[in-house]
C-alpha positions as CSV (number, residue, x, y, z in Angstrom):
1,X,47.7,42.4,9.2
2,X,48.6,39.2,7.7
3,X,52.2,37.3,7.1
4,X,53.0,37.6,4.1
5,X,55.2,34.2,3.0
6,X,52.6,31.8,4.0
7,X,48.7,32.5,3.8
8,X,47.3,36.5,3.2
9,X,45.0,36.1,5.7
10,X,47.3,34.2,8.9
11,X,48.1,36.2,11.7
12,X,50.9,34.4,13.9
13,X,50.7,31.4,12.1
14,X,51.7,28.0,14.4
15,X,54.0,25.5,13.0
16,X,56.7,22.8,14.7
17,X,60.3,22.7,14.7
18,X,60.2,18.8,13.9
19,X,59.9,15.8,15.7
20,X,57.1,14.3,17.3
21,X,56.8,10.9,19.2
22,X,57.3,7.7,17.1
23,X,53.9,5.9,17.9
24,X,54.8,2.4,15.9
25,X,51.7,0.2,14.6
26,X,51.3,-3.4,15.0
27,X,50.1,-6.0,12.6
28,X,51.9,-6.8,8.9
29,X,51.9,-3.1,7.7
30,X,53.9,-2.5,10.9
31,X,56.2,-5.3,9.8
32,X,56.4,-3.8,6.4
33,X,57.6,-0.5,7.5
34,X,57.2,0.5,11.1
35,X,56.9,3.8,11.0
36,X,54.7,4.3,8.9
37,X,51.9,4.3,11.3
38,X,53.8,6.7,13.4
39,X,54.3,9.1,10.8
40,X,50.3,9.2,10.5
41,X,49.6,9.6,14.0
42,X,52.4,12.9,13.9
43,X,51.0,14.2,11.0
44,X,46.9,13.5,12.6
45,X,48.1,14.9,15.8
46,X,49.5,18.2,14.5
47,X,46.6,18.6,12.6
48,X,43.8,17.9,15.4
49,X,46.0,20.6,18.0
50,X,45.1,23.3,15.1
51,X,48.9,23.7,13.7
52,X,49.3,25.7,10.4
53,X,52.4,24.2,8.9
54,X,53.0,21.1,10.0
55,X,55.7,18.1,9.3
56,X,56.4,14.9,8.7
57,X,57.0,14.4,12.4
58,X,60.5,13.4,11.9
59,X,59.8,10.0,13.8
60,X,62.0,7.8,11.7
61,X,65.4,8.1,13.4
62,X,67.1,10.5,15.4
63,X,68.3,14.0,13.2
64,X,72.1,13.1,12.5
65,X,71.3,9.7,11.3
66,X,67.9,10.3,9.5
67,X,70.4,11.9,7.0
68,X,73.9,10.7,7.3
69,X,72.4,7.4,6.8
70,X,71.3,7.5,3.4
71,X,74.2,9.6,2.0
72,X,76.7,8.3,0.2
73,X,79.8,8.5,1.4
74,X,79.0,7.8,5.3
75,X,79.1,4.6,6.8
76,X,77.3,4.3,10.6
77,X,79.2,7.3,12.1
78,X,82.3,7.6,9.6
79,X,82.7,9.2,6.3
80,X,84.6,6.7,4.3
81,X,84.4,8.4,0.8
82,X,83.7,11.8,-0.9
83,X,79.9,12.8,0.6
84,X,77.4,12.9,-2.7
85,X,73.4,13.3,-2.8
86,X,71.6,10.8,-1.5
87,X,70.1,8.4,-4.8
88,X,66.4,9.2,-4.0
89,X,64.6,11.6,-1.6
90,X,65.4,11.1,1.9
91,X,62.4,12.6,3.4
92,X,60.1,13.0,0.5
93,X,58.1,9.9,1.1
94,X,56.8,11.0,4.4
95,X,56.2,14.2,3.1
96,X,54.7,13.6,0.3
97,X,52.0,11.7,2.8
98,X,51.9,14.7,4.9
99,X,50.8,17.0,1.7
100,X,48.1,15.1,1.4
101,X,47.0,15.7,4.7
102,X,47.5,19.2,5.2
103,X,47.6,22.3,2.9
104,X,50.6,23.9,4.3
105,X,53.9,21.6,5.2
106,X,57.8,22.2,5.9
107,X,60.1,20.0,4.9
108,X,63.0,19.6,7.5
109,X,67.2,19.4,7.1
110,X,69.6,18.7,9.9
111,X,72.0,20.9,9.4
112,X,75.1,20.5,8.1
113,X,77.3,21.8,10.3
114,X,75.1,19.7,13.0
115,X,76.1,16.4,10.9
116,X,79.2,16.8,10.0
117,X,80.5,17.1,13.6
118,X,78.7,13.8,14.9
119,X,80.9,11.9,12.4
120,X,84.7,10.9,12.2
121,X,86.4,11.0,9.0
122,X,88.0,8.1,7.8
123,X,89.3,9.4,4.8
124,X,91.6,11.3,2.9
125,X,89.1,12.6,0.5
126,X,89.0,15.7,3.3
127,X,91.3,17.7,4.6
128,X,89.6,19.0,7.6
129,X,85.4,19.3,8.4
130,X,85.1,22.8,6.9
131,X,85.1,20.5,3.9
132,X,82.8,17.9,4.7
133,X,80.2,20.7,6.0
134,X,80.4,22.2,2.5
135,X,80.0,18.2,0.5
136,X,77.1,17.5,3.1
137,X,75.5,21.0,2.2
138,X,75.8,20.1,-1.6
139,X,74.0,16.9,-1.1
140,X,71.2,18.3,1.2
141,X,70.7,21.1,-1.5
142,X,69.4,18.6,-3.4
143,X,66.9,17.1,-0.4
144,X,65.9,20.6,-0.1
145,X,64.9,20.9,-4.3
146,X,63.4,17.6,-4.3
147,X,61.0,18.3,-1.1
148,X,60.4,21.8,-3.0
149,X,59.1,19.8,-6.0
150,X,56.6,18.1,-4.1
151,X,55.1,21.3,-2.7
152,X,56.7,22.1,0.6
153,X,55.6,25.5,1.7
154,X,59.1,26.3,3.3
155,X,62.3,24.1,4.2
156,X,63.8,24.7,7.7
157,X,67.4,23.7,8.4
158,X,68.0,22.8,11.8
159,X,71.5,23.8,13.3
160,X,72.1,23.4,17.0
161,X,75.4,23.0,17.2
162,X,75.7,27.1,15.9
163,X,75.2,28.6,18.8
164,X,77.9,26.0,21.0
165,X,80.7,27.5,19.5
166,X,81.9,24.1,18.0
167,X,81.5,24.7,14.8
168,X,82.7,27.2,12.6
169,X,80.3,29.9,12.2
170,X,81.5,31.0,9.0
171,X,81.5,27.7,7.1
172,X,78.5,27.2,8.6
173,X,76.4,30.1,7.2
174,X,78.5,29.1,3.6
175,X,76.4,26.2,4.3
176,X,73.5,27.3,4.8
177,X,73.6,30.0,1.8
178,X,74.3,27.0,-0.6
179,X,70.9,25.0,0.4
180,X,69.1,28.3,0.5
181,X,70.4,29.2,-3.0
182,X,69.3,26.0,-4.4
183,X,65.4,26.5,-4.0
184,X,63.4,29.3,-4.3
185,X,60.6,29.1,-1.3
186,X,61.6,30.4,2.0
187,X,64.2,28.9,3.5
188,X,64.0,28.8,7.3
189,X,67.1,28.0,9.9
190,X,66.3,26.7,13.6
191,X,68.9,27.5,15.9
192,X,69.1,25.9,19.5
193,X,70.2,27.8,22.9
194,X,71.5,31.3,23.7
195,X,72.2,33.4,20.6
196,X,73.8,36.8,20.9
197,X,77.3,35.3,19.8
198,X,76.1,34.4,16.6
199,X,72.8,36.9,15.9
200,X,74.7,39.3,13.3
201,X,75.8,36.4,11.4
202,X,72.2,34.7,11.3
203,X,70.7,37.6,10.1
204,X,73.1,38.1,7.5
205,X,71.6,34.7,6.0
206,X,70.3,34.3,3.1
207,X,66.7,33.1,4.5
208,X,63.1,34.0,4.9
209,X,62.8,33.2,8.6
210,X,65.0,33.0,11.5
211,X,63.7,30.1,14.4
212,X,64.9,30.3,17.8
213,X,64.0,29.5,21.5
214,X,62.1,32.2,23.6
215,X,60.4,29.7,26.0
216,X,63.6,29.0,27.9
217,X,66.1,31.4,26.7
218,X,63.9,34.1,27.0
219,X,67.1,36.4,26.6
220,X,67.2,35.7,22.9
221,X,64.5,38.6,22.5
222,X,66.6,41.2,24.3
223,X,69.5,40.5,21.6
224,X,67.3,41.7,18.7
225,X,67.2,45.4,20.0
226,X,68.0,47.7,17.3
227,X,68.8,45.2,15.2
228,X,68.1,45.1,11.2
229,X,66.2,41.6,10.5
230,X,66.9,42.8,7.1
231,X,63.0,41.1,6.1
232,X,63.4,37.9,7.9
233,X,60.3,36.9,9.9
234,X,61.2,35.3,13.0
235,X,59.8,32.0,14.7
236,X,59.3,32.1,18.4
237,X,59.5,29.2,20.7
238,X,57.1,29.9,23.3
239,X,57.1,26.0,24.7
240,X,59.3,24.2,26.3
241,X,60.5,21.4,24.5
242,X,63.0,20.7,27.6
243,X,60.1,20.4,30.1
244,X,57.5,17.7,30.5
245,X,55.1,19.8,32.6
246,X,52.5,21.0,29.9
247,X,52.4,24.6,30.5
248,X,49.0,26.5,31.1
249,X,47.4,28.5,27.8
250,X,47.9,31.9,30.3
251,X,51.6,30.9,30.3
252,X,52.5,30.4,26.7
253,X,50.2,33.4,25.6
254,X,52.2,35.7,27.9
255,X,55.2,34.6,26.4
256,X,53.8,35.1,22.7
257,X,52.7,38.7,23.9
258,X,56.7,39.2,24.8
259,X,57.2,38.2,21.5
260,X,55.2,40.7,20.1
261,X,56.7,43.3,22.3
262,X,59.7,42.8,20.3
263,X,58.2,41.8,16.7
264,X,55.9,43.3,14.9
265,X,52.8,40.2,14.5
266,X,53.1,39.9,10.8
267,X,56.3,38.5,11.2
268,X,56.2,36.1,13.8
269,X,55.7,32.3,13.8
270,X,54.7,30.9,16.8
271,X,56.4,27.5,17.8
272,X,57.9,25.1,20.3
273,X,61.7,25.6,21.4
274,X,62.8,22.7,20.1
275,X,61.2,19.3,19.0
276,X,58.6,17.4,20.9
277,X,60.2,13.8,20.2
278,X,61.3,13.2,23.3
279,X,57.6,13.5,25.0
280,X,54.9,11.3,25.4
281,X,52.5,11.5,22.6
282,X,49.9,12.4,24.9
283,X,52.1,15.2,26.1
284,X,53.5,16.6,23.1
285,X,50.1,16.9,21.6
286,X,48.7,18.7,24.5
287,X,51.7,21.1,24.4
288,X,50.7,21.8,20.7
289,X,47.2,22.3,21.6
290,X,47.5,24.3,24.1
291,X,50.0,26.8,22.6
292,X,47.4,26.9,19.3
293,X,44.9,28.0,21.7
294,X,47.3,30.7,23.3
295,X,47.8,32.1,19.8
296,X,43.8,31.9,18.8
297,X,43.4,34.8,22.1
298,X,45.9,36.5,20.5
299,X,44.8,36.6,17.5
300,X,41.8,38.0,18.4
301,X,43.4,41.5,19.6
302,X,44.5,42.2,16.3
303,X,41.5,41.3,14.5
C-alpha cells in the first residue's frame, strides 16, 4: 500500500500547503538579500519535523504580491497594461535551494483567480476580470514549467477565494486547467474553507490532487460521500493553521484516522489547513512535528 504519484514505498506522505515564518538573518548577507536566511531556516525546519514534500517556505512576501509583483503588467495593486510572464522565474531561486536540500519539493502558485481579485484594473486592455484571471493564468503557466524544469515533484495552486463565492467558479477552473495543461507532473489545487458549493467542479479538474481543510472544517469529509474523485488523491488538513494552541499527537492522529474513514490511505496526503506563516517559528515547527509523528502511528497499522 503505497501512493503512487510520489515515492512506491510512502504511505500518507506529509507535506505543507506553503508558508512558514520568515526568520530574517543579520549581518551583510542579510543586507544582501534578507530572506535568504529565512528561506533556509523554512526549508531546515520542514525537514528536521520529518516532512516528505516540502517548500520553499513562501517567506518572501505575502501570496498576492509574491506574484503580482514581478508580473508585467501590474503595478503595486493595479494592472496598468496587458498581464505577460514574468522575465525570469519568480520562485525558482528559492526552490532551486530547497532541491538541494530535500529530495521531494512542491513548487507553489497563488491562484489566479485569488490574484486577480486583490487588484484594480486601470486599464482598458480588459473588459472585465474573467479576463485578467485567464492573462494571469497564462503567465503563471509558465512559473509552473519553469519550477517543473528544475525538478519539482508536484506544483500546487492555491485558490482561496473559490470557495467565497467571489469569484467565478467557471473561469476559475478555465484557469486552473490552462496551468495544469502546461506541465506534465501532478498538478495539485489548495482550496480554503467549506467546500460543498464547489466539490463537483474541483473534481472535475484537471489535477492529480485535491488539498482542502479537515482540521477545522471537518465537514469537508462528509461532502465526498459517493462521490467519483475520478483518480485524484486528496490532501487532508489535519492542523489548524487558524489556531496557535499546538494540538496534541492523539488529536491530529484522530483526525487523520477520519480521513481515512473516508479515503482509502494510498490516496491521502496528510497536511496542515492552511499555511503556518502567521505562527511563531517555534510554533509552526512543533505543529509540523507533531502531526509527522501522528502520521508515523498511523502508518504503522497498515504496515
Amino acid at each position: 500500500m503505497s501512493s503512487p504519484l510520489f515515492d512506491p514505498g510512502m504511505i500518507l506522505p506529509t507535506t505543507v500547503v506553503g508558508s512558514f515564518p520568515a526568520v530574517k538573518g543579520t549581518g551583510l548577507g542579510a543586507i544582501i538579500d534578507p530572506y535568504r536566511h529565512a528561506v533556509r531556516f523554512a526549508v531546515a525546519e520542514q525537514i528536521r519535523a520529518g516532512i516528505d514534500i516540502i517548500s520553499d517556505g513562501q517567506v518572501r512576501e505575502g501570496m498576492i504580491q509574491a506574484f503580482a509583483g514581478k508580473l508585467p503588467g501590474i503595478r503595486d495593486d493595479t494592472i496598468i497594461s496587458r498581464i505577460l510572464p514574468a522575465a525570469s522565474g519568480i520562485t525558482v531561486g528559492d526552490t532551486r535551494y530547497a532541491l538541494s536540500q530535500a529530495k521531494l519539493v512542491k513548487g507553489i502558485l497563488t491562484g489566479p483567480s485569488s490574484i486577480a481579485h486583490a487588484l484594480r484594473i486601470k486599464t482598458p486592455e480588459y473588459r472585465n476580470r474573467d479576463e485578467v484571471v485567464l492573462d494571469i493564468a497564462a503567465a503563471l503557466a509558465a512559473e509552473a514549467q519553469a519550477l517543473a524544469r528544475e525538478g519539482v515533484c508536484m506544483i500546487q495552486i492555491d485558490e482561496p477565494i473559490l470557495s467565497t463565492g467571489a469569484a467565478d467558479i467557471a473561469t476559475g477552473t478555465e484557469a486552473i486547467g490552462i496551468i495544469a495543461g502546461a506541465v506534465e507532473i501532478p498538478v495539485c489545487v489548495h482550496v480554503c474553507g467549506p467546500l460543498a458549493g464547489i466539490i463537483d467542479d474541483l473534481l472535475r479538474l484537471p489535477i492529480a490532487v485535491l488539498d482542502i481543510e479537515a482540521a477545522t472544517q471537518p465537514e469537508n469529509l462528509g461532502i465526498f460521500n459517493e462521490k467519483d474523485l475520478r483518480g485524484k488523491m486528496i490532501g487532508c488538513g489535519c492542523v489548524a493553521s487558524s489556531d496557535h494552541d499546538v494540538e496534541p499527537v492523539g488529536l491530529i492522529k484522530e483526525r487523520i484516522e477520519r480521513c481515512i474513514d473516508v479515503f482509502s490511505p494510498e490516496t491521502i496526503l496528510i497536511d496542515p489547513d492552511c499555511g503556518l506563516r502567521m505562527h511563531t517559528p517555534e510554533g509552526a515547527a512543533a505543529k509540523l512535528s507533531r502531526m509527522c509523528e501522528a502520521v508515523r502511528l498511523v502508518r504503522r497499522e497498515y504496515k
